[in-house]
N, C-alpha and C positions, 0 to 999 in steps of 0.2 A: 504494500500500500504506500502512496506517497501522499505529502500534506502539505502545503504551501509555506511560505515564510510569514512569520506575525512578528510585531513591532517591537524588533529584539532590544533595544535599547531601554526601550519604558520597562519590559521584563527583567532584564537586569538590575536595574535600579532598582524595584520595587520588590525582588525579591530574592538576589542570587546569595544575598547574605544573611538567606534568615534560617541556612537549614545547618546552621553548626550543630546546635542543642533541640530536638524531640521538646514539643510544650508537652505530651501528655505523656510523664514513663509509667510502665504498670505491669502488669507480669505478662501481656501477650508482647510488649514489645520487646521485654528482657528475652523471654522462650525465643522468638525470633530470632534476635541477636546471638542465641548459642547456638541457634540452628543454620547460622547465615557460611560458617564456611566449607560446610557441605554441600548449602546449594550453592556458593560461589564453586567447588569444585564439578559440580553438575556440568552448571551454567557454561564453565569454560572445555568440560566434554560435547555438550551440544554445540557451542559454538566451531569448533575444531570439526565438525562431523555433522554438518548440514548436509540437506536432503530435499531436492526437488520434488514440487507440486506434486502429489499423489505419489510419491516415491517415498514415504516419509516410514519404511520399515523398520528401521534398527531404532529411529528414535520413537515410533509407536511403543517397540516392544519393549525397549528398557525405559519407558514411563510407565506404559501400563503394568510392570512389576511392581516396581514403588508403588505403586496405587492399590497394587493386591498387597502388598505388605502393610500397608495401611490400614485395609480392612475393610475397604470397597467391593463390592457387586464389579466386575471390570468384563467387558463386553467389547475386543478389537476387532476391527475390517467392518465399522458403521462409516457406510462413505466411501466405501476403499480401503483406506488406510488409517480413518478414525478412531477414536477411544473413549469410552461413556464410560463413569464408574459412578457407580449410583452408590448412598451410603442411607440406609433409611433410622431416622431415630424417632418415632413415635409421632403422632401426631401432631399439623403441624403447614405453614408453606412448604411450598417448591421453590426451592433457588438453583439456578445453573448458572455455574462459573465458567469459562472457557479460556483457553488460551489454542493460539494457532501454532501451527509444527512445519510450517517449508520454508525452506531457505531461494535465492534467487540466484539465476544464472549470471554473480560478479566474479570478478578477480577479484581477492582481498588484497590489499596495500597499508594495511593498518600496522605493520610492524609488528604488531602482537606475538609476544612467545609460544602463545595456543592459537595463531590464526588457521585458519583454515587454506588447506593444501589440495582437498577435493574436487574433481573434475566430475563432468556428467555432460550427456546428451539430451538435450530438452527438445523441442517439439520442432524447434527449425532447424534442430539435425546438425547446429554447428554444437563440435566439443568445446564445454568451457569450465572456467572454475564457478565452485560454486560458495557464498558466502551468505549469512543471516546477515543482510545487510540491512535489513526493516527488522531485526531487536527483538524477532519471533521465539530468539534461544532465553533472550531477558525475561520473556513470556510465561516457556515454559518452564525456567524454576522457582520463579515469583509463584507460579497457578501450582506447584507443588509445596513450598513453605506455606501457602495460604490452605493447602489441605493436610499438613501436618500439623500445622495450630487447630485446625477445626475438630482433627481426631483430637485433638489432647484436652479438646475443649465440649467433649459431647454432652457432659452436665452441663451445660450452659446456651444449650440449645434447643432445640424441637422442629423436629419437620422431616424435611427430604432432600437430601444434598443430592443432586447433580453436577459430576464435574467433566467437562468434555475437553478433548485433546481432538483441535478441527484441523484435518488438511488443507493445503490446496486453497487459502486465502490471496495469495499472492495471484492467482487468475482466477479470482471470483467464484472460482466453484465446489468449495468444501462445504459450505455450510450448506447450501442446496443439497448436495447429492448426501449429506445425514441427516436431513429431513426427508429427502426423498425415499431414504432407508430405515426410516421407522422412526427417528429420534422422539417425535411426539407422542409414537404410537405403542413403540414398542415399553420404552422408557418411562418415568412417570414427569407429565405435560408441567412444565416451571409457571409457577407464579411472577416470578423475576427471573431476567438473565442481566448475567453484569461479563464487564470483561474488563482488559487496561490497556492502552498501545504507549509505548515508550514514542517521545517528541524531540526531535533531532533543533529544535529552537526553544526550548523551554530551558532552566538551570533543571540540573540533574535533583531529582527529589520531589521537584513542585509538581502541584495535583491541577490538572487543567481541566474544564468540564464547559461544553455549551447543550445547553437546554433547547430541546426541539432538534431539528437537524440537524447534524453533527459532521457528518459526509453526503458526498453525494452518488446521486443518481451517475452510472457511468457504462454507458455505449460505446461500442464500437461499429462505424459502421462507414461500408464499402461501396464506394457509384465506379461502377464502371460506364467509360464514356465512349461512344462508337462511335467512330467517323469514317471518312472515305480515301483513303492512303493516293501519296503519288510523288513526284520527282516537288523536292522544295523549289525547284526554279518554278513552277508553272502550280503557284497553289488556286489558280482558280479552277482548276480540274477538280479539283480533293475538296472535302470538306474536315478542316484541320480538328483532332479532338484536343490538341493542346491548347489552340483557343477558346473554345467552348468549354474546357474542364478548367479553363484560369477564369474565364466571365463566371461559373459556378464557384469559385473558390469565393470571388469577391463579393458576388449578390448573397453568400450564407453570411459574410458577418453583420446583414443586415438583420436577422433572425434575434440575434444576440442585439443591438443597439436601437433597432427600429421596429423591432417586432415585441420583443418580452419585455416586460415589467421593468424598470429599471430598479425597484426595489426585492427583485426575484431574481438571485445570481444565477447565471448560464455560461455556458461554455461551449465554442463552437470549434476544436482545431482543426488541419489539415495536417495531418501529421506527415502523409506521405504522397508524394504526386510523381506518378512512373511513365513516361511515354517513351517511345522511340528508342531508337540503336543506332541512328547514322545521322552526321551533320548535313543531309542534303535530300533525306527522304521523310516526307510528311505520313508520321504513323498511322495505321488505321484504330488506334486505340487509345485512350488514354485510362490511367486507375486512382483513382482520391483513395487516402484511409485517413478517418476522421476519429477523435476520440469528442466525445458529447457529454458535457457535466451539467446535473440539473439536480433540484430540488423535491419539489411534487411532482407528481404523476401528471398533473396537468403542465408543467411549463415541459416535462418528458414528451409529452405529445406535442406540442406545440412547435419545439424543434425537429423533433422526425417527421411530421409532416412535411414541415417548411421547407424541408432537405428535400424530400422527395417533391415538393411543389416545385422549387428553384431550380433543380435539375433538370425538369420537364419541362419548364418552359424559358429557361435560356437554349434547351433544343430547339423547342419550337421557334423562338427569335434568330436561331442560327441556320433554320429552314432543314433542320433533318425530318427525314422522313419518319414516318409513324414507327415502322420495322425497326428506325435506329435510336428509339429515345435510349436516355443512359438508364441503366440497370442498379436500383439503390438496394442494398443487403444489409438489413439491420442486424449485427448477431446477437443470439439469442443461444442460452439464458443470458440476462445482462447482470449487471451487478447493482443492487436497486439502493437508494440513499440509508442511511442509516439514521432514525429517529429516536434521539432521548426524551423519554415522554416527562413533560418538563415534572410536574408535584413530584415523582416518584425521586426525580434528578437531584431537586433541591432539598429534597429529606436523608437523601443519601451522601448531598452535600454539606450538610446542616453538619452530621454525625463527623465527616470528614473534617472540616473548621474546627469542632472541639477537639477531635483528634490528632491533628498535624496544626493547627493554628491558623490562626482568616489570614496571615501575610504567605501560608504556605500552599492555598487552594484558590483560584483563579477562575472566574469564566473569563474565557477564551471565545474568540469570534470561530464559526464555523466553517470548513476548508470545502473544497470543490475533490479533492481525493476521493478515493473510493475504499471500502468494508466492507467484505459481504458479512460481518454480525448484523445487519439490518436484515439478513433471510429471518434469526432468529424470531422479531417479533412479528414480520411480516406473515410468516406462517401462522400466525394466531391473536391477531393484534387486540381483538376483543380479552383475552386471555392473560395474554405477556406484556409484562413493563417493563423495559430492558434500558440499558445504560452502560456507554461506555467513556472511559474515561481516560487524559494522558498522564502519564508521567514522565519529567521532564528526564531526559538523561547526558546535553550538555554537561563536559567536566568545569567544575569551577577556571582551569588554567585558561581551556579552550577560550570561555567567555570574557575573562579578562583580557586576552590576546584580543579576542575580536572587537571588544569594547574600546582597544586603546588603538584599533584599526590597524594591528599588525596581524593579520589573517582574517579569513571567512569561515563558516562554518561547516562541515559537513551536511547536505542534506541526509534521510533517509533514501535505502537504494543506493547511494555512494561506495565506494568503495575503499573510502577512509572514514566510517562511522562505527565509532566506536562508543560507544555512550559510557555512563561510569555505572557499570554492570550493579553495584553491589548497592547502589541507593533507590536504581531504579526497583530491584530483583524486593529488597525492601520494602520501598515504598507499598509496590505494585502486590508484593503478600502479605501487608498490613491490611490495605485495602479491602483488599479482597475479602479478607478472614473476618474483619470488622463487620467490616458490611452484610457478611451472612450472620454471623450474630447479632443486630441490629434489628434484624428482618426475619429472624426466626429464635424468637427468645422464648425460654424453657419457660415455663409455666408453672408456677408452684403448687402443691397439694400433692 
């Protein structure tokens, strides 16, 4: 997943010095803290031994042990490559916690003593390295300390623990295909799902949250453009598809400025425009690939139309024939926005402020990136209240460097992102563990 940049400066200042001292110590955050260099020893075995999208085997299965050593119900190969561990304590909510398991096809360059050295072949067939370069390993030993505190903590709760290890985040399609595979059905249906993504702009530590949409809406989608091929000296034989797929590049960013809301963020790119092979022959083809960021379902539709309206009729303006309008291919499944449903957000942030401090938890404006956790409550939205939240994992050094403008920072995806492993891994199984005790407290009698 990748997130945009927010206004690192004011973040700095307002907060990069407030995570020396814990405002609340208490025995979950001592437990943690003895438990933290085992999952930093995890953390730097996953990271070392990433695992491409639905290829996620060796790190499935040496989670899903810890999780049966735990004392979980543990259920792999939901999704493919998935991992459910149900833990039931008596009556009570449903909470599912989740964290994601694929790493992405980088070269890592982070210097690291444990970086990762692994190669793989992904779907376009080139060999490459591969590296958790989007914090998915920071993930999963945060979403394991946060089910190590919650076994230790089962006098102090009530309900139905849900905890899922999802593939296949990085191209949209884990969370679909474990809901496609029974998760709601099989499993018992969460009352809440929470989750945490580590933030390549935030200081390492700070809790970031926006209410309401959080991510977005993200398409992919392909116009192929036909035209009539011939000798570049004599283009008026030919009907050129490289002018006709440039007049479509330029009439879609009206979609985005002259069409949508100006207070309804949208995103229109061209990511890719392919034609021809020779400097002197006019192709008979041209191909767009577009990626498409939206909010609601409705401003969703309002650009894929318009795509497919624009395309059509700068054919028609460029006099192609019926047989050769251009060819628009929406793909499908897409990756649908991700909604924190705000009361649920702000009671979860409420608990978060007592717990880490109001200088240490932030709403944060919301990015145009893409999550499929938005499958979770989309599947049952009447049902599930779901919320996901960042944690920041800039190292303090990185941020004073960049503050004093002698560097930039790493984005997520990068292939020098390294976040400060051990605050994030913290922060993110404090959270977590909180938060389900919060939301499912024991009951006395």
């Amino acid at each position: 997943m990748g997130i945009s940049r927010y206004s690192l400066a004011a973040t700095i200042s307002a907060t990069a010095l407030a995570f020396a001292a814990p405002v609340q110590a208490d025995e979950l955050r001592d437990d943690l803290m003895a438990d933290m260099p085992e999952l930093m020893e995890l953390y730097r075995d996953l990271h070392a031994n990433p695992e491409l999208s639905f290829e996620e085997h060796e790190t499935a299965a040496k989670l899903a042990t810890r999780m049966r050593d735990l004392g979980f119900e543990v259920t792999e190969g939901v999704g493919q490559t998935g991992v459910v561990s149900v833990m039931r304590n008596g009556e009570g909510p449903v909470v599912l916690l989740r964290a994601d398991m694929d790493g992405l096809p980088v070269v890592e360059q982070t210097g690291l003593p444990y970086a990762s050295t692994k190669t793989a072949t992904p779907a376009s067939g080139v060999t490459t390295g591969v590296m958790h370069a989007c914090g998915h390993d920071t993930h999963m030993a945060g979403f394991i300390g946060a089910a190590q505190l919650l076994v230790d903590r089962k006098d102090q709760w009530q309900g139905t623990l849900v905890m899922i290890l999802q593939p296949a985040e990085e191209i949209g399609l884990g969370a679909l295909a474990m809901l496609e595979d029974g998760l709601y059905t099989r499993f018992p249906k969460p009352d809440y799902a929470i989750s945490f993504h580590d933030a390549a702009q935030f200081p390492a530590g700070m809790v970031g949250y926006s209410p309401g949409f959080a991510l977005a809406n993200v398409d992919s989608v392909d116009i192929t453009v036909p035209g009539v091929g011939g000798h570049g000296a004599y283009p008026h034989t030919t009907k050129d598809p490289v002018v006709l797929a440039s007049s479509i590049v330029m009439k879609l960013q009206t979609l985005v400025s002259r069409e949508s809301s100006p207070l309804d963020p949208a995103v229109v790119t061209v990511g890719s425009f392919h034609a021809g092979a020779k400097h002197n022959i006019i192709s008979d083809e041209a191909k767009l690939q577009l990626t498409v960021r939206s909010y609601s379902d409705e401003s969703r539709k309002l650009l894929l139309d318009g795509i497919a309206r624009i395309a059509r009729g700068e054919a028609m303006a460029a006099g192609m024939p019926e047989d050769k309008m251009p060819v628009v291919t929406v793909e499908d499944p897409y990756t649908p926005s991700t909604y924190n449903d705000p009361e649920f957000t702000e009671t979860v942030m409420a608990h978060f402020r007592t717990r880490f401090g109001e200088d240490r938890v932030m709403q944060v404006p919301s990015v145009m990136g893409g999550e499929d956790f938005g499958q979770f409550r989309r599947a049952a939205p009447d049902d599930v209240e779901s919320l996901i939240f960042w944690v920041g994992g800039v190292p303090q050094e990185q941020l004073d460097k960049a503050a004093a403008g002698e560097g930039s920072l790493p984005s997520l995806h990068s292939p020098f992102w390294a976040p400060d492993a051990q605050k994030v891994i913290a922060t993110g199984a404090e959270g977590l563990a909180s938060a389900a005790l919060t939301l499912m407290p024991a009951r006395g009698g």
